[in-house]
C-alpha positions in Angstrom: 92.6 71.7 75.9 91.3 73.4 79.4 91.8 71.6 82.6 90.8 73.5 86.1 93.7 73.8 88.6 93.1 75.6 92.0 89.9 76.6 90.9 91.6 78.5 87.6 91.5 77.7 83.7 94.7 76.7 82.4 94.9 76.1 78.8 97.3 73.1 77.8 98.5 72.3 74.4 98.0 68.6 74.5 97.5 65.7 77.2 100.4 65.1 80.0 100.9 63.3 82.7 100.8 64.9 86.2 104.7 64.7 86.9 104.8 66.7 83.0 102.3 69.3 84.7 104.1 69.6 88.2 107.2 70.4 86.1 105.4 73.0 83.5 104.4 74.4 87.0 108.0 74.3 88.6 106.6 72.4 91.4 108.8 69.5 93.1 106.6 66.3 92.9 108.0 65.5 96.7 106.3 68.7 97.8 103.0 68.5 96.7 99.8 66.4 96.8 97.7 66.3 93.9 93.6 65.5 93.5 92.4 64.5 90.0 88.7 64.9 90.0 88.0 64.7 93.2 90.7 61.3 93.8 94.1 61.7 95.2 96.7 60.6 92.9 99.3 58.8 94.8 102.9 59.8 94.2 103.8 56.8 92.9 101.6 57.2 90.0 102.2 60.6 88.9 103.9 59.7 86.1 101.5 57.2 84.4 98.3 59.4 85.7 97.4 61.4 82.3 95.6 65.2 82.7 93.2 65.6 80.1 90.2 67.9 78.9 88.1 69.0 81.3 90.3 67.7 84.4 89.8 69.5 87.9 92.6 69.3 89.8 93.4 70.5 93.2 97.2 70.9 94.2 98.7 71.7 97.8 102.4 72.8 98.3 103.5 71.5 101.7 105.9 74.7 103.2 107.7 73.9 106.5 108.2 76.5 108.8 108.1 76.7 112.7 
């Protein structure tokens, strides 16, 4: 299945939830807010909230710095 991340096709072998995707990405679920078709996903739910065909997602990294 194809989803849309960032604006770029990723190919997925099946349907996974968005904690299962932040991990295939490496990306700490603490660090990062996630829109699923145009809805923010609240932390809380990333691990119930299922990716599937077709998805657009949009994820931001937060970086500290100074």
């Amino acid at each position: 299945m194809t989803i849309t991340i960032n604006g770029a096709s990723r190919h997925l072998a099946a349907p996974m939830t968005v904690d299962e995707l932040l991990a295939e990405l490496r990306l700490r679920r603490e660090l990062v807010a996630v829109e699923l078709n145009r809805r923010l996903v609240r932390r809380f739910d990333f691990g119930n909230q299922l990716v599937a065909a077709g998805d657009q997602l949009e994820i931001v990294e937060f970086v500290g710095g100074g």
